[in-house]
PLY file of the C-alpha trace (Angstrom):
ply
format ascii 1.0
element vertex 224
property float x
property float y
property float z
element edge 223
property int vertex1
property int vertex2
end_header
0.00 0.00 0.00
2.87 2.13 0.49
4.56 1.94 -2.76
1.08 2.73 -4.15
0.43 6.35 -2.29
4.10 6.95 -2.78
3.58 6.23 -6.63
0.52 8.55 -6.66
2.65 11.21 -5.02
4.79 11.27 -8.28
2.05 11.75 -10.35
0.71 15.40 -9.53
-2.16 15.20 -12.00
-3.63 12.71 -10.71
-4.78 15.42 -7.58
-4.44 18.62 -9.84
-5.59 17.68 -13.12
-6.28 21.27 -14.86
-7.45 24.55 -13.28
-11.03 24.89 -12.95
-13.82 27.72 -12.96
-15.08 29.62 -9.97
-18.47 27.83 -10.31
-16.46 24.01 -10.68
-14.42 24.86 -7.62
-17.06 24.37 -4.67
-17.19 20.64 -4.90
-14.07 20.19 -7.04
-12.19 21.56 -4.37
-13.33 19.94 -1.39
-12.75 16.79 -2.76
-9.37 17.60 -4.04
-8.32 19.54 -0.28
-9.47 16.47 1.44
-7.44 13.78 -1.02
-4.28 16.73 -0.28
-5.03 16.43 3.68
-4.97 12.65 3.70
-1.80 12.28 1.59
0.40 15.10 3.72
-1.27 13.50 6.77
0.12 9.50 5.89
3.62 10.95 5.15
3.72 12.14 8.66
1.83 15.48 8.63
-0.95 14.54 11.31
1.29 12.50 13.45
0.53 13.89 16.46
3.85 12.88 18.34
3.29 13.27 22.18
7.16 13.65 22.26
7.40 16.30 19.67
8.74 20.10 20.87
6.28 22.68 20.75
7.30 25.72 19.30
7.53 29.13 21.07
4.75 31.63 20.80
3.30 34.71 22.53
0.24 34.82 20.84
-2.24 31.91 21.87
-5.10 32.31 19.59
-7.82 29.50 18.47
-8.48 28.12 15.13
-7.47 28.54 11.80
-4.30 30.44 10.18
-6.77 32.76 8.50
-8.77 33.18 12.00
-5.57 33.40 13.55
-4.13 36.88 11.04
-7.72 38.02 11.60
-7.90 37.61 15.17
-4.53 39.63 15.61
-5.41 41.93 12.75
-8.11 42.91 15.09
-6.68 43.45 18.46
-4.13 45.52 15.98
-7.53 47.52 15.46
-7.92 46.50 11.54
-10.65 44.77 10.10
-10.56 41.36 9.85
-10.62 40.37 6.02
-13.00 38.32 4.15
-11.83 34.58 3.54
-11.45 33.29 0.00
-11.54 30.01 -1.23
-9.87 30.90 -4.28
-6.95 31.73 -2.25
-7.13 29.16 0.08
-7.29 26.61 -3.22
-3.86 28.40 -3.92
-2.88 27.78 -0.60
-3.21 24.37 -0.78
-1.54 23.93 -4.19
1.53 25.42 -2.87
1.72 23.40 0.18
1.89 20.78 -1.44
4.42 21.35 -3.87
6.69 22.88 -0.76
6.06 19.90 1.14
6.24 17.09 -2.32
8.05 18.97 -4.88
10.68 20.91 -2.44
11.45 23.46 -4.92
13.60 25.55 -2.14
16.59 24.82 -4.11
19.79 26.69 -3.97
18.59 30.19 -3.24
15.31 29.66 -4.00
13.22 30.33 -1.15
9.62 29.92 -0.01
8.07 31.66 -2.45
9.52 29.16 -5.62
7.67 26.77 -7.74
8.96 23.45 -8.81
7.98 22.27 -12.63
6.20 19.06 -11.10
2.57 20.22 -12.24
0.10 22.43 -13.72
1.57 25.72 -12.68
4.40 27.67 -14.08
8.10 27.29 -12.24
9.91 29.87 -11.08
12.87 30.26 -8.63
12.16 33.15 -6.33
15.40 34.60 -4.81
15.56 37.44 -2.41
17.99 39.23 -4.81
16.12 38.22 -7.76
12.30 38.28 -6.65
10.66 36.37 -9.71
7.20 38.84 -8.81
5.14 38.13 -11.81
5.31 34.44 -10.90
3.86 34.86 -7.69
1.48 37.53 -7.88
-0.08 35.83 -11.04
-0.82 32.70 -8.95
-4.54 33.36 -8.32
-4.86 34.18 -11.81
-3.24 31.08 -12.98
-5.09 28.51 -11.08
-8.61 30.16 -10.38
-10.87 32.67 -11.25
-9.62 35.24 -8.54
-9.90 38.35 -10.36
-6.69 39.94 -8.99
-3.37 39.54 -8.23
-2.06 37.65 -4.85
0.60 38.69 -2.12
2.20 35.64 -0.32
3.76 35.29 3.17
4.69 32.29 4.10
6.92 30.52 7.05
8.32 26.80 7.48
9.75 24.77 10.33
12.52 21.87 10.20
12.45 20.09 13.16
9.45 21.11 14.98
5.56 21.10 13.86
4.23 24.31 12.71
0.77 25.60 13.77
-1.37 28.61 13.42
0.39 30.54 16.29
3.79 29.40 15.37
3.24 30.65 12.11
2.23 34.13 13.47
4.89 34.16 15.72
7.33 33.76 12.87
6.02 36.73 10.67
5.90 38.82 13.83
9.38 38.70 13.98
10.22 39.30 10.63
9.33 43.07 9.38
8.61 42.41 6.22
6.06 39.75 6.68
4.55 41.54 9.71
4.08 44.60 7.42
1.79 42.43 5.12
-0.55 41.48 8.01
-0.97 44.81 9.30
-0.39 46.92 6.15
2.36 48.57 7.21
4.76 50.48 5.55
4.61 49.87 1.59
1.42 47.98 2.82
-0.13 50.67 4.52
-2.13 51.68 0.97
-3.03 48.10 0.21
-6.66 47.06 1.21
-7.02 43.19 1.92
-10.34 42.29 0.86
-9.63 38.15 0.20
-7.61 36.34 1.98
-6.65 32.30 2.16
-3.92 30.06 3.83
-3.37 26.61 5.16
-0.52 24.51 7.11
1.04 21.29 6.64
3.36 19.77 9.46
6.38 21.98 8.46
4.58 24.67 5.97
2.60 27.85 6.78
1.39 30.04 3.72
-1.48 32.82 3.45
-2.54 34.57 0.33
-3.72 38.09 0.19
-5.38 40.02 -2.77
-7.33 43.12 -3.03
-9.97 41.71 -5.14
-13.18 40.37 -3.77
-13.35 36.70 -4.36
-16.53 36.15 -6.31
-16.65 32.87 -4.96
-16.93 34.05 -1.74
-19.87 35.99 -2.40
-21.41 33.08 -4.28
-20.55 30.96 -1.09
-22.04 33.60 1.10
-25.08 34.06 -1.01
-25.42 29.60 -0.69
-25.71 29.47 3.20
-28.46 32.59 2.73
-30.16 30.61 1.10
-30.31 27.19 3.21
0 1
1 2
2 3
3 4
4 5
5 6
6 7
7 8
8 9
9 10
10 11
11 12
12 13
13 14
14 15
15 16
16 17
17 18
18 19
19 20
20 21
21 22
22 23
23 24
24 25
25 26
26 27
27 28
28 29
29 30
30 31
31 32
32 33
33 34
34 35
35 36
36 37
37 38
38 39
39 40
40 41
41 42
42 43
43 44
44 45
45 46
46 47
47 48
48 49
49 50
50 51
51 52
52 53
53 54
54 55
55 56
56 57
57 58
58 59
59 60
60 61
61 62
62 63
63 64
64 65
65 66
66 67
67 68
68 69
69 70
70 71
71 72
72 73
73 74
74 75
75 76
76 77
77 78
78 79
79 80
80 81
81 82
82 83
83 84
84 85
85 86
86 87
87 88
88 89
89 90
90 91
91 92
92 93
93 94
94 95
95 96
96 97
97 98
98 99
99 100
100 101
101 102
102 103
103 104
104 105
105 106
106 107
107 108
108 109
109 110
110 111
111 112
112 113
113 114
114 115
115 116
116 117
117 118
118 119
119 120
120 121
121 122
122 123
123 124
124 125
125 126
126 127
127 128
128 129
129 130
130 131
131 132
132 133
133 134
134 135
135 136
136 137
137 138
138 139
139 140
140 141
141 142
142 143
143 144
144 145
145 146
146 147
147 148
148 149
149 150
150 151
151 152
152 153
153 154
154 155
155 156
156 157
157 158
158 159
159 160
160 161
161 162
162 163
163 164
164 165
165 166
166 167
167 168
168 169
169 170
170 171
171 172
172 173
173 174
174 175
175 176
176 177
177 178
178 179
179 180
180 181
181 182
182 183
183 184
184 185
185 186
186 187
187 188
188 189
189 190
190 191
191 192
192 193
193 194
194 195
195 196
196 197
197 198
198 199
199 200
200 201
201 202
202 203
203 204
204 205
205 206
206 207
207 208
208 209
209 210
210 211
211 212
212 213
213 214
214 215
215 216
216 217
217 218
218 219
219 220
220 221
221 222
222 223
């Protein structure tokens, strides 16, 4: 059985098979987030190891990462920003490829894309930012109407979670900026925003767009 998920792993179509529409997303996604969650969770993401070190943290917040920003965002007195599963489907792609693909290669950092499925590759380096790569993400695998903003964080020895994750672009300007639109942030307005964890990967997704699909979800659970 082992060979066979391993197998799978190397086969990224077989979980991503082509980008899809807004309106194809709802179910198409759930399905494909939950076959993603099983697969990082047999190679060791959901272990739950009673043994394992916890990782420091000021901040001791409850539930998701998105929750989490938008919980601090608003004891930072912002508004908390609108959650998009467009995003959040980005989210998840990278994630995965971070946690499969490992495209961190060299000097590419967190923010790279390896050329093991349907998205386009890029090495982003901190002196040579490939921008168009990342901020064309949304575009490039949904319907998001805009272009996304990533932060993102990873651990190597110790499980990440939603504070952790905080904790880590708290201490890093830059990142910290992004949550609170700070600085060249300050004229930015979030209005979508999506993320997710795996055991070692943190990333979050901000645009300035309003997800449609949000306001199709939105408009769904009116009407139930």
């Amino acid at each position: 059985m082992l060979q066979t998920i391993v197998s799978t792993l190397n086969q990224p179509d077989m979980f991503f098979p082509k980008p899809i529409s807004a309106r194809q997303m709802i179910p198409a996604a759930v399905i494909r987030l939950s076959l993603i969650f099983v697969v990082l969770c047999f190679m060791s993401a959901c272990t739950g190891d009673d043994d394992e070190e916890d990782c420091f943290t000021t901040t001791n917040y409850s539930g998701s990462i998105v929750e989490v920003i938008n919980q601090y965002r608003i004891d930072n007195g912002l508004p908390a920003i609108p959650e998009s599963p467009a995003l959040t489907y980005v989210a998840e792609y990278h994630v995965y490829d971070l946690a499969m693909n490992k495209p961190m290669v060299g000097d590419c950092n967190l923010h790279s894309w390896s050329d093991q499925g349907i998205w386009s590759p890029c090495c982003y380096t901190d002196e040579l930012p490939q921008i168009y790569c990342m901020r064309q993400k949304p575009k490039e695998l949904t319907d998001y109407p805009g272009e996304g903003y990533e932060i993102a964080a990873k651990y190597t020895t110790i499980s990440i979670n939603p504070n952790c994750a905080l904790e880590s672009w708290r201490s890093s300007p830059r990142h910290h900026a992004v949550i609170l639109n700070q600085g060249v942030w300050e004229h930015f307005t979030w209005r979508a925003i999506g993320g997710t964890i795996s055991k070692y990967h943190a990333v979050v997704w901000f645009g300035e767009e309003i997800d449609p699909l949000s306001e199709s979800v939105a408009e769904t659970d009116t009407d139930i």
